[in-house]
C-alpha positions in Angstrom: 81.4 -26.7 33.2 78.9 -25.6 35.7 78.4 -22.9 38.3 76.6 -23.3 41.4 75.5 -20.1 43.5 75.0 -21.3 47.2 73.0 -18.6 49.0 73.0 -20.4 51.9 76.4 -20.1 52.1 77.3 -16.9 50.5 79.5 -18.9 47.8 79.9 -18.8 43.8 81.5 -22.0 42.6 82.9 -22.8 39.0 83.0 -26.5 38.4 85.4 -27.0 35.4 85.0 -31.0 35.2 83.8 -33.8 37.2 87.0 -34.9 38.1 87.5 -35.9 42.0 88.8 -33.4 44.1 91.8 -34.1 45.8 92.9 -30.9 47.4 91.5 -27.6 47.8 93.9 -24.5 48.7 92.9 -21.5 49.7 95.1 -18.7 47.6 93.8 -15.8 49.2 90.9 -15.0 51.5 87.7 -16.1 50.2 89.3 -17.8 47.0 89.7 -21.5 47.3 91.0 -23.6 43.9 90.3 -27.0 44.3 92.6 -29.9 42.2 92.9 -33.0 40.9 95.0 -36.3 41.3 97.3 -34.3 38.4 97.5 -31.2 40.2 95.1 -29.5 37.6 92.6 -26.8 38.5 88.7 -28.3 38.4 87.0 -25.5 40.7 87.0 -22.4 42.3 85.2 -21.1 44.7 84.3 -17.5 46.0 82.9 -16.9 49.2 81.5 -13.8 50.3 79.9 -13.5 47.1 77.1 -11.3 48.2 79.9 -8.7 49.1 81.3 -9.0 45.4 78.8 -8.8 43.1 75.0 -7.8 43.2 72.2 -9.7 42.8 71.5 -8.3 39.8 75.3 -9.2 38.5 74.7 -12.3 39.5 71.2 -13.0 38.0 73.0 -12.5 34.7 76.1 -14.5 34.0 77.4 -13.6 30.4 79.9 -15.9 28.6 82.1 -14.8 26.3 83.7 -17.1 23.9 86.9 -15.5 21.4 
């Protein structure tokens, strides 16, 4: 997995695998999912990120694994 914070373009983008992208749809305003040749989620992709979260959010990811 890896996420990618574009400041240039105001976007936060989860990369689930390195699978080629296919098709990307845009579900609602500033959310894009991009898929696969099987129709399977590998990204997703926030724009307006600066409007979302702060810096300081975003300076400090946490994961959390059950």
């Amino acid at each position: 997995m890896r996420i990618k914070i574009d400041k240039d373009s105001d976007a936060l983008y989860f990369r689930l695998d390195e699978s080629r992208i296919v098709e990307s749809e845009e579900i609602r305003p500033g959310v894009i999912l991009d898929y696969d040749n099987d129709n399977r989620v590998i990204g997703v992709e926030f724009l307006g990120i600066s409007q979302r979260a702060t810096k300081e959010e975003l300076s400090s990811l946490q994961f959390q694994t059950a």
